[in-house]
N, C-alpha and C positions, 0 to 999 in steps of 0.2 A: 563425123566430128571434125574433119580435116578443113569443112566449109565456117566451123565457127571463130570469130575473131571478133572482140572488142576495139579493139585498135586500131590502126592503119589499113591490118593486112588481114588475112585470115592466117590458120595455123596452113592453111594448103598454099596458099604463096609462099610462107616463111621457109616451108618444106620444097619447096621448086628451087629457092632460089639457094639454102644450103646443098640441093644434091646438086645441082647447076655449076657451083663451086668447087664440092668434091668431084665430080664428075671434069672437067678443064684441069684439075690438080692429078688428078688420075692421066690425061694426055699429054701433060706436061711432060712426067717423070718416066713415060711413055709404057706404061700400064693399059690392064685392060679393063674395063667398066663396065659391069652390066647390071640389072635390074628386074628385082621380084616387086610386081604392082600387089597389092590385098587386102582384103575386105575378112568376111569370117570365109572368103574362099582366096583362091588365087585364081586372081585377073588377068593377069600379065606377066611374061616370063619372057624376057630379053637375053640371050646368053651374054658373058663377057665377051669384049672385041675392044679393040687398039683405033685411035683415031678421032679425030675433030669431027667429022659427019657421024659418026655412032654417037658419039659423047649427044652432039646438038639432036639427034632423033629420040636419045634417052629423057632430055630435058622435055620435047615437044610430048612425048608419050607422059611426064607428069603432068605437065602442062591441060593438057587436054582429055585428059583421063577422067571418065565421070564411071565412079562404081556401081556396080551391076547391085550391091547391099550397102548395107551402110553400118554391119557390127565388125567386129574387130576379132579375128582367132590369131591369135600370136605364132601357137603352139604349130597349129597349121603351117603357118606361113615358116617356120623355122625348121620343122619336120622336113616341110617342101625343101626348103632351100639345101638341106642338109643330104637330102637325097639326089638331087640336083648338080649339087658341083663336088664335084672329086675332090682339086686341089686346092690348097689351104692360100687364106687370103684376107686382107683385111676389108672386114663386112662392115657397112654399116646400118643399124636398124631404127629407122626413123617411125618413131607411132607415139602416143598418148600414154601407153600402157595400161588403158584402161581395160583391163582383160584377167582373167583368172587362168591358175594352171596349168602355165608356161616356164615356172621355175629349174624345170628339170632337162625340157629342151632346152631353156638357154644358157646353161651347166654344160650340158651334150658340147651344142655349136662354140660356144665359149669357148671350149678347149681343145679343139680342134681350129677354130681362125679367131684372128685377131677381132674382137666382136665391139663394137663401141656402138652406146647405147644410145641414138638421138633422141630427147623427148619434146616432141613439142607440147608449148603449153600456152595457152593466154592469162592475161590475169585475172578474168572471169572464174577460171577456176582454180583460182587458187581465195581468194575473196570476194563474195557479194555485198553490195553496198546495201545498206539498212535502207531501202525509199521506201517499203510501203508492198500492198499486192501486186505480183506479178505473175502471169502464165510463162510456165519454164517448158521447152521438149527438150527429152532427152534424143541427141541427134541420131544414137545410133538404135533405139526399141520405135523411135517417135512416139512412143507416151507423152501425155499431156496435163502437166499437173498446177495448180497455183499455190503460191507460197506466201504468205507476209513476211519479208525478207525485214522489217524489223522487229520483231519479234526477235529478245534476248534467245530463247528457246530454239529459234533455226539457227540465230549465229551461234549459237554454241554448239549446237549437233555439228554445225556445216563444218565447222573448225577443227573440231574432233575428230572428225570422218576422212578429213584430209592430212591430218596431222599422225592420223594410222597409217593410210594412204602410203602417204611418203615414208613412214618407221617400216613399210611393207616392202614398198620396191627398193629402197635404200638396202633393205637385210638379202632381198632377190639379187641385186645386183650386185654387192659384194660376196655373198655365197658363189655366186656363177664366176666371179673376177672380172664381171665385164665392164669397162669401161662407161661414164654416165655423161654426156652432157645435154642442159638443161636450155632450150632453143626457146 
């Protein structure tokens, strides 16, 4: 999903260039930076290290990173990381959050490091425009389905579904205390 983008850029640019960011903010203040890549597996696992050539190898490894899947395991990926690093730190977790039954790990890692939640999103998914039939895949099963995107009946389901959506991860991420911002 990280390859989908209506806009300018895709969510996987948007995503380079905020950790590309965090990651030089981290060298500055002279911190160490590192990096769990993941899919419904883990890809990539970077430890932290200190330094302008770490920081720019962690950007090139986003950068160039094509996953070995294309679903999304939270829980996995927060398990991992939780087993992974000992000492307490502030994390950041940039994904869609389009994922189930992760609330509990990210409660766990939550209170144990400083956890802020990055979500990317486009605004594809947040509203479809009424044109008419379209074939949609979903990026991360690659199912393949068409919709009449005007049709009162899909804009209202679509609405609904998203409007849970968010009353979901909203009630997830203040139960955990984790910090949210919305990329």
């Amino acid at each position: 999903s990280r390859d989908f983008g209506s806009v300018e850029k895709t969510k996987g640019d948007a995503l380079a260039e905020v950790c590309a960011l965090l990651a030089f903010a981290a060298v500055s203040n002279n911190d160490r930076v590192g990096l769990v890549l993941f899919s419904d597996q883990i890809e990539r696992h970077i430890p932290p290290k200190k330094g302008r050539g770490h920081a720019m190898r962690l950007i090139t490894e986003i950068l160039h990173h094509k996953p070995k899947s294309t679903g999304t395991n939270l829980k996995q990926a927060l398990e991992y990381y939780s087993e992974v690093v000992k000492n307490t730190g502030v994390v950041f977790l940039a994904s869609d959050f389009y994922d189930k039954d992760y609330e509990k790990v990210l409660r766990r890692v939550g209170r144990k490091h400083d956890l802020i939640a990055l979500r990317m999103r486009d605004p594809r998914e947040k509203e479809v425009p009424a044109i008419g039939k379209i074939e949609m895949q979903d990026s991360e099963t690659g199912q393949i389905f068409w919709v009449d995107t005007a049709y009162y009946s899909f804009q209202k389901q679509f609405k609904a579904e998203e409007t849970r959506f968010e009353k979901q991860l909203e009630l997830s991420f203040a139960q955990a205390e984790v910090d949210r911002l919305d990329l």
